[in-house]
C-alpha positions as CSV (number, residue, x, y, z in Angstrom):
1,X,-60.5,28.9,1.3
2,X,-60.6,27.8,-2.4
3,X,-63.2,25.1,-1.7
4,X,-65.5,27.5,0.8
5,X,-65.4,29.7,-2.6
6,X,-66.1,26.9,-4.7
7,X,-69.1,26.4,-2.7
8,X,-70.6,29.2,-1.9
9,X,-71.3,29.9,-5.7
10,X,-72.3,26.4,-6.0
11,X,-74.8,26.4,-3.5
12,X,-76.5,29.8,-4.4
13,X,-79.9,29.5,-5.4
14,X,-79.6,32.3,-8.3
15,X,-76.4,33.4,-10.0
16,X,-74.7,36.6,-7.9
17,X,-75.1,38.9,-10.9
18,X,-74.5,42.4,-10.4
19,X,-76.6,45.2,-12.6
20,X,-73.1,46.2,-15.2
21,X,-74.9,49.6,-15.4
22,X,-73.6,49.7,-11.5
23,X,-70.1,48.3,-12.2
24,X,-69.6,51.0,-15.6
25,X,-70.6,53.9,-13.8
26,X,-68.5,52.5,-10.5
27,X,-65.4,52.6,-11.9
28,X,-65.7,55.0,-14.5
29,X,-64.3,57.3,-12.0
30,X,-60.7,55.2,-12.4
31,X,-60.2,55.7,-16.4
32,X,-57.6,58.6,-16.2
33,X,-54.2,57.5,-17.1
34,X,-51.4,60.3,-15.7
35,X,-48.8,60.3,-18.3
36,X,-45.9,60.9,-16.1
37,X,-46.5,58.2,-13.9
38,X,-46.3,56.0,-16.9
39,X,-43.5,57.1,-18.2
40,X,-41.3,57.4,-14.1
41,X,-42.2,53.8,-13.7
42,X,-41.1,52.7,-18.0
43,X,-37.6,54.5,-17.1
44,X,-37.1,53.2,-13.6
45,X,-38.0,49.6,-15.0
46,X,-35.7,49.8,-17.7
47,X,-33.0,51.5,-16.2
48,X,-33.3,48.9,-13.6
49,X,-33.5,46.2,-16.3
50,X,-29.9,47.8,-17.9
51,X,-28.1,48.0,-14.1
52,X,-29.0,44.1,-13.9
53,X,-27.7,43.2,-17.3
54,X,-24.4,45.2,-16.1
55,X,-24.4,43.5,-12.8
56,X,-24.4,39.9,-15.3
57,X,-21.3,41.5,-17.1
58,X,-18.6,43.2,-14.7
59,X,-19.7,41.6,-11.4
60,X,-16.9,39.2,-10.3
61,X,-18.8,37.0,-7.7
62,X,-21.3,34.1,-9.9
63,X,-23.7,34.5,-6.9
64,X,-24.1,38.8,-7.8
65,X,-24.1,37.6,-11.4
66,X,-27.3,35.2,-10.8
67,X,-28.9,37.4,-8.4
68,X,-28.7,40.3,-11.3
69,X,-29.4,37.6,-14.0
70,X,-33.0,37.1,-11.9
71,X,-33.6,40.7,-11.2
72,X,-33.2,41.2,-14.9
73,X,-35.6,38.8,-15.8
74,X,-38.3,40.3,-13.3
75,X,-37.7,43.5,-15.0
76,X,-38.6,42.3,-18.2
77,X,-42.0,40.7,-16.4
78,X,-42.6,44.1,-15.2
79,X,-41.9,46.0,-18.6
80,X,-44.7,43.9,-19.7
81,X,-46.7,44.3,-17.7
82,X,-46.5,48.3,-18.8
83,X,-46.9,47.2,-22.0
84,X,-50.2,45.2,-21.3
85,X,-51.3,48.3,-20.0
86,X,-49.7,50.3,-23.0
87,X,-51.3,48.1,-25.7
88,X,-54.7,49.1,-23.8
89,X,-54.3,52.2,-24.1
90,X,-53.6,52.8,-20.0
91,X,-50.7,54.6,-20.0
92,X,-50.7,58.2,-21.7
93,X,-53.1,60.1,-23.5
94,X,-51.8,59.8,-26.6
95,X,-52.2,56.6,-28.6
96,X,-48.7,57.1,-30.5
97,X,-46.6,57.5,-27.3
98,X,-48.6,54.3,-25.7
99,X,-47.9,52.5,-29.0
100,X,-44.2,53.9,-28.7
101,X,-44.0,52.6,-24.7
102,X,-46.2,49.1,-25.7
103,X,-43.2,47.9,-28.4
104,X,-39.9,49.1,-25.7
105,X,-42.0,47.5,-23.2
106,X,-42.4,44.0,-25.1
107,X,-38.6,44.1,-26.9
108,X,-36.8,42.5,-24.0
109,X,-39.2,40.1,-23.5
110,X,-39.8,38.8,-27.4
111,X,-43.1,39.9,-27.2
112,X,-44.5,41.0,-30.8
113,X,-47.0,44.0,-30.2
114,X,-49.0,43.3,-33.1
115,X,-49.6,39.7,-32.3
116,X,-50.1,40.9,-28.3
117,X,-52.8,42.9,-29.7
118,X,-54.5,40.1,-31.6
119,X,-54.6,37.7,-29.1
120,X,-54.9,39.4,-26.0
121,X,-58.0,42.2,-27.2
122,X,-59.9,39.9,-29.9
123,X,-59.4,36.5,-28.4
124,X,-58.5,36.6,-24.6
125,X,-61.0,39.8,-23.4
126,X,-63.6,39.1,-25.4
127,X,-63.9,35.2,-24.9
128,X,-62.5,34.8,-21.5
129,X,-62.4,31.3,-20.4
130,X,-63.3,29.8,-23.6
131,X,-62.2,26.5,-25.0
132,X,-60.6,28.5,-27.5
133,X,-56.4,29.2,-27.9
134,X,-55.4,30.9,-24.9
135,X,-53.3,30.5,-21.6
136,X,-53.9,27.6,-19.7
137,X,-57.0,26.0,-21.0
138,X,-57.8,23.2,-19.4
139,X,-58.6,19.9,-21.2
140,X,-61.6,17.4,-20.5
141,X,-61.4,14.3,-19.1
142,X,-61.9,13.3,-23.0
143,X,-59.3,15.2,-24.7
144,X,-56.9,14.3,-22.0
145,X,-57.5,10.7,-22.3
146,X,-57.3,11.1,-25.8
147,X,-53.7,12.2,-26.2
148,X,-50.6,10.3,-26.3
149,X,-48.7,8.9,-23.7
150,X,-45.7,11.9,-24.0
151,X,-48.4,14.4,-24.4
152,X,-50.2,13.7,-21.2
153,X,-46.7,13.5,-19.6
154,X,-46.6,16.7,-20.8
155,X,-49.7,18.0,-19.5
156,X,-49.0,16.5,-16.1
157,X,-45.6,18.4,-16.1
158,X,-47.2,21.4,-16.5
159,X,-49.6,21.1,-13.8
160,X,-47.2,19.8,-11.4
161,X,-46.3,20.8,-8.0
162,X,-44.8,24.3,-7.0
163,X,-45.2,25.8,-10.6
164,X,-42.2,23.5,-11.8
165,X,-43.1,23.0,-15.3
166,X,-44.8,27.1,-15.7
167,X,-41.7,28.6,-17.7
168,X,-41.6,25.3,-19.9
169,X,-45.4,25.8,-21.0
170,X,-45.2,29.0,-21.5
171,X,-42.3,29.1,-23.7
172,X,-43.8,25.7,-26.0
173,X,-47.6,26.6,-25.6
174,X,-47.8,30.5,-25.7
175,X,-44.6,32.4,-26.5
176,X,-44.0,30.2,-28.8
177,X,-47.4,29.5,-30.7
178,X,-48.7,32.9,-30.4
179,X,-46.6,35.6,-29.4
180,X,-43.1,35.6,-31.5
181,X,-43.8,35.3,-34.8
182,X,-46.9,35.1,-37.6
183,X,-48.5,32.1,-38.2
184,X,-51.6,30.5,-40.6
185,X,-53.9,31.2,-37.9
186,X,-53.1,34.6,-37.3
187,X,-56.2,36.4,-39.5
188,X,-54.8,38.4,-42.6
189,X,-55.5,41.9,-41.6
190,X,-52.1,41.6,-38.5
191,X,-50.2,39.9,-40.8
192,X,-48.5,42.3,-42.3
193,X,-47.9,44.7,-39.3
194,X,-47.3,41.4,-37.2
195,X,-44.2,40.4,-40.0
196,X,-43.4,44.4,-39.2
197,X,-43.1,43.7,-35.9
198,X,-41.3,40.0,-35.9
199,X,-38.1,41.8,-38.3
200,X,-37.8,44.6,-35.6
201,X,-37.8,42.0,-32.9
202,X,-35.2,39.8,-35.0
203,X,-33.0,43.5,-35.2
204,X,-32.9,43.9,-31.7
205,X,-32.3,40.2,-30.8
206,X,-29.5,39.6,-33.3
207,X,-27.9,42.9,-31.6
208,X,-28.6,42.0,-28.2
209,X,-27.1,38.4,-28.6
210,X,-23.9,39.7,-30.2
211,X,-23.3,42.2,-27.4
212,X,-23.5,39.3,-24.7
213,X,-21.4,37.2,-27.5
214,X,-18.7,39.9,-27.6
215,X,-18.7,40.7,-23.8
216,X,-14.8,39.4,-23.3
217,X,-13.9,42.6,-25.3
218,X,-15.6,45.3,-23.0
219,X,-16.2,43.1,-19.7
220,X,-14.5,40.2,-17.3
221,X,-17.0,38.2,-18.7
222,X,-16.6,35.0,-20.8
223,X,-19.4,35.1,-24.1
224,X,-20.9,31.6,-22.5
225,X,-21.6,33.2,-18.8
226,X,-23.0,36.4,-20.8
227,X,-25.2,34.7,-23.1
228,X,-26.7,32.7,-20.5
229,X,-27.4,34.7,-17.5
230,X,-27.4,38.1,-19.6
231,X,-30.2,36.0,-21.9
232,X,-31.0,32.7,-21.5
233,X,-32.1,32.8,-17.3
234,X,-33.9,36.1,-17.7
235,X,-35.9,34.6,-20.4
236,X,-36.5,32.3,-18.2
237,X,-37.5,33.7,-15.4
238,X,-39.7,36.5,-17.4
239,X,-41.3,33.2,-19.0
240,X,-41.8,31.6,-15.6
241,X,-43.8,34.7,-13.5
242,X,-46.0,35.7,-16.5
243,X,-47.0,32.0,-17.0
244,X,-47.6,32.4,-13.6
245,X,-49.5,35.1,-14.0
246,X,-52.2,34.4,-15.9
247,X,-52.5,31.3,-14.6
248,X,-54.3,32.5,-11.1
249,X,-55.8,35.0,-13.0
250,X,-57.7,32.3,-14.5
251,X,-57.9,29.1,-12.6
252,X,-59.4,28.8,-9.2
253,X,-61.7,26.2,-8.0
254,X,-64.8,28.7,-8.4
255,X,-63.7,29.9,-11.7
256,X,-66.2,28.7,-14.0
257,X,-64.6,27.7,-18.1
258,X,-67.2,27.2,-21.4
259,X,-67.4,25.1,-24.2
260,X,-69.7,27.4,-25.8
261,X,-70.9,31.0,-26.2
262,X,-71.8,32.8,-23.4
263,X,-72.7,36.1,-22.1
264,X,-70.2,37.4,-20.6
265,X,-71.2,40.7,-19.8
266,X,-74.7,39.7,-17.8
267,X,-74.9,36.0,-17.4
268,X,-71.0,35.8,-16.1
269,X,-69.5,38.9,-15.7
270,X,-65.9,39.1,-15.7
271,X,-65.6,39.5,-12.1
272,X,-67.0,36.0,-11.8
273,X,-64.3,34.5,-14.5
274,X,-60.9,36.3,-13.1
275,X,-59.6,36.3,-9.5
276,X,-58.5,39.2,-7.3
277,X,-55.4,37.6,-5.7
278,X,-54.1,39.2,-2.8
279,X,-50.9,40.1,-2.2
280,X,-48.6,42.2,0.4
281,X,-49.0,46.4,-0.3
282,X,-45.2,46.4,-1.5
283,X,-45.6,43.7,-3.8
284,X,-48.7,45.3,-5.7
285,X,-46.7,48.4,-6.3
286,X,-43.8,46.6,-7.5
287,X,-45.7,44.4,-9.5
288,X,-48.0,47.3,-11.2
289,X,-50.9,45.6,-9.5
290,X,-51.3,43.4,-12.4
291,X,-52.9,41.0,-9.8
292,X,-56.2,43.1,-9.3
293,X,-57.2,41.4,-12.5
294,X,-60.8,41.0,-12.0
295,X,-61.5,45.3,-12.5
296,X,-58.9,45.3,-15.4
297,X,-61.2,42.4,-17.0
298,X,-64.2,44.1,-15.6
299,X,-63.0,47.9,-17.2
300,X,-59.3,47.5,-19.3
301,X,-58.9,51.0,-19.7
302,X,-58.5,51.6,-16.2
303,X,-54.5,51.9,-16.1
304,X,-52.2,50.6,-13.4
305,X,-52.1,53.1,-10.9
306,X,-55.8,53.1,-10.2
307,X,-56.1,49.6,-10.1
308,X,-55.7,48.9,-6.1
309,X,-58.6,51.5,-5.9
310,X,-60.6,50.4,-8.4
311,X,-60.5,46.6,-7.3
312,X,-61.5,47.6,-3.8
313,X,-64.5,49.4,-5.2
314,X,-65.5,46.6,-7.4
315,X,-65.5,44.3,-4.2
316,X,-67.7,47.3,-2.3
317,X,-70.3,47.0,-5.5
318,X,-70.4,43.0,-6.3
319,X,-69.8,42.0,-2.7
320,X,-70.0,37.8,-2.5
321,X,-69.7,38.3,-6.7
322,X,-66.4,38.3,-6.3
323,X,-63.8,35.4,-6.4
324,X,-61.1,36.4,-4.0
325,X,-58.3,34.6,-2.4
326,X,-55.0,35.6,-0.8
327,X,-52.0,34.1,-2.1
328,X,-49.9,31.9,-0.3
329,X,-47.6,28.3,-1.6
330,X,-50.3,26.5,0.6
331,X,-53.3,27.7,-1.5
332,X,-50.8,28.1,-4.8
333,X,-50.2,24.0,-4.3
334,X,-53.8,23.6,-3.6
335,X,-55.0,24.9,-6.5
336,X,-53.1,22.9,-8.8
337,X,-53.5,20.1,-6.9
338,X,-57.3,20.5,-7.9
339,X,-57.4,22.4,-11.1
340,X,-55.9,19.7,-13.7
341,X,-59.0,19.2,-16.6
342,X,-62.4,20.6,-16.5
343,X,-65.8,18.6,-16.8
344,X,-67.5,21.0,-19.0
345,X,-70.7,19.6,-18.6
346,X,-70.6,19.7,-14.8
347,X,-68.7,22.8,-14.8
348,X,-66.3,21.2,-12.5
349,X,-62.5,20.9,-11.8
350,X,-61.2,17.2,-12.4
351,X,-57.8,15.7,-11.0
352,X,-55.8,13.8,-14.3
353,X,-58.0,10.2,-13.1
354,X,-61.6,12.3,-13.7
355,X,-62.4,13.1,-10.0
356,X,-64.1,15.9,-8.9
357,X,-61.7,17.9,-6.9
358,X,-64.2,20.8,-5.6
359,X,-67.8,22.0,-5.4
360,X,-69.4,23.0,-9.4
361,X,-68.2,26.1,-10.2
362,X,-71.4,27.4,-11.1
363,X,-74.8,26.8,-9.4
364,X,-77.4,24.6,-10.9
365,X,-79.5,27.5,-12.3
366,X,-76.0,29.2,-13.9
367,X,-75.2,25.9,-15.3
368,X,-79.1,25.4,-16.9
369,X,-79.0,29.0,-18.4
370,X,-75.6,28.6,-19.6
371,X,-76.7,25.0,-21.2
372,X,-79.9,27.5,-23.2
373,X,-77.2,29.3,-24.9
374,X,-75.9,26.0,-27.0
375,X,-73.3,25.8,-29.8
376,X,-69.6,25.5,-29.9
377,X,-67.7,28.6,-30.4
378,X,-64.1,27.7,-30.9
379,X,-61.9,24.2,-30.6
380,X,-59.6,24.1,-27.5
381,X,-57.3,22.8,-30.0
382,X,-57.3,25.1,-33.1
């Protein structure tokens, strides 16, 4: 499926662009967040979140403990997936309860709100695919080749087979670098609010960790089990699915990435740089249908709820525009099998030896306008 993608944009004589004036007015109709919707599916989430953590504490069998120990971390995938939305803007009317919702929604997963904001609406949206510092950018042949041995041991971890190494990127590459705390690069207007932000996380984390640490005096739990299924696997797991995540959002075979500026609102539209991954009804609802990615890049403000209904009327509107695929481990392992670097030039994906693995991810007259354009906007490793 990926490669009959792959090819179909390849082989188009013209780029499949859509008129945006037809996509705006398309899905205009799916801007309307319903407040208590928002707010159900926040308390059901956390409450959720809170029975798991219990489960961890005064559940006798390990096997209950794990199983909660996972469900907790899914819960704090989900919360932030609320608070994506949140931070947009998606979830109430009112700007001070979404900010309020955003900053619960992030707390369990470490997620600073402030530096969420910077990176995710002034970097990620507005310079999708961009060999700039985001999730899962791939390297050229060049850059990879370029590295040292550990590092591109590294970079083949990350890639490998069945998602193995997703948690372990996330955490060094992302949470890490870019989400936790403040750092040179962050610009000096979120600085201040992001330090804000980073001391209330520290409060809640220092009070979280001594609960689990103190968990012999309240539960039949020993402060080692607590700490590392009540924190330390959740962590995990929340680290794992939203590395995950973004990673089919972004890479597929047809999904084209830049060196350079480009315009992304005519040239390559967002529904040509994010995939629509299908998945089972039940598992869009529980996930908050953060997998209909290409409307949320193609309108942000369209919140959760509407965004089953507002992917199938993008698909109505751009037709073949689209990059769709539905998921299964088959395609999951394809896909990284053939998405390791990028030839920028060819604007084709590369295994880790420099061989194309699919068809150019844009067609020859995409890849001549996108060349007119010139310059370099940011350095894949700033």
């Amino acid at each position: 499926m990926s490669l009959a993608v792959a090819t179909r944009f390849a082989e188009a004589a013209e780029p499949v662009v859509t008129a945006r004036e037809e996509v705006r007015r398309g899905l205009a109709a799916f801007v309307r967040p319903v407040g208590w919707k928002a707010v159900l599916h926040f308390t059901a989430d956390y409450l959720l979140y809170a029975a798991a953590l219990a489960g961890v504490l005064f559940l006798a069998p390990l096997w209950a403990k794990l199983i909660c120990s996972v469900l907790a971390g899914v819960k704090i995938a989900n919360l932030a997936t609320l608070g994506h939305d949140g931070a947009h803007g998606n979830l109430t009317a009112s700007a001070r309860w979404n900010k309020g919702l955003t900053v619960l929604s992030f707390m369990p997963g470490l997620y600073n709100y402030r530096l969420w904001v910077y990176d995710h609406h002034y970097v990620h949206h507005p310079f999708v695919n961009g060999r700039h510092r985001d999730s899962w950018v791939p390297y050229s042949k060049e850059q990879f080749d370029a590295m040292s041995g550990f590092r591109r041991l590294r970079e083949r971890f990350y890639r490998a087979p069945l998602g193995i190494g997703f948690a372990v990127y996330y955490i060094v590459e992302r949470w890490w670098q870019v989400k936790f705390f403040p750092r040179a690069f962050i610009p000096a207007r979120f600085r201040p609010s992001a330090w804000r932000h980073f001391a209330l996380l520290m409060v809640y984390l220092t009070a979280f960790l001594a609960a689990l640490a103190l968990a012999p005096r309240y539960s039949p739990t020993g402060p080692a089990t607590a700490l590392l299924l009540g924190f330390a696997l959740p962590f995990y797991v929340w680290m794992a699915l939203f590395s995950f995540t973004v990673y089919v959002h972004h890479t597929h075979p047809a999904i084209p990435w830049f060196d350079g500026p480009v315009d992304r609102r005519a040239l390559m539209p967002q529904e040509r740089l994010s995939a629509h991954l299908e998945f089972s009804r039940w598992f869009r609802f529980v996930a908050h249908h953060i997998h209909d990615h290409a409307a949320h890049h193609a309108n942000p403000r369209i919140p959760f709820h509407r965004l089953a209904a507002a992917q199938q009327r993008l698909g109505e509107i751009v037709g073949d525009g689209a990059v769709v695929d539905r998921f299964s481990f088959r395609w999951f392992n394809d896909t990284l099998r053939r998405c390791k670097l990028y030839d920028y030039e060819a604007h084709c994906w590369l295994d880790f030896d420099g061989r194309p693995t699919a068809a150019p991810a844009l067609s020859e007259a995409e890849r001549l306008a996108v060349r007119r354009t010139g310059g370099t906007m940011f350095s894949a490793q700033s």
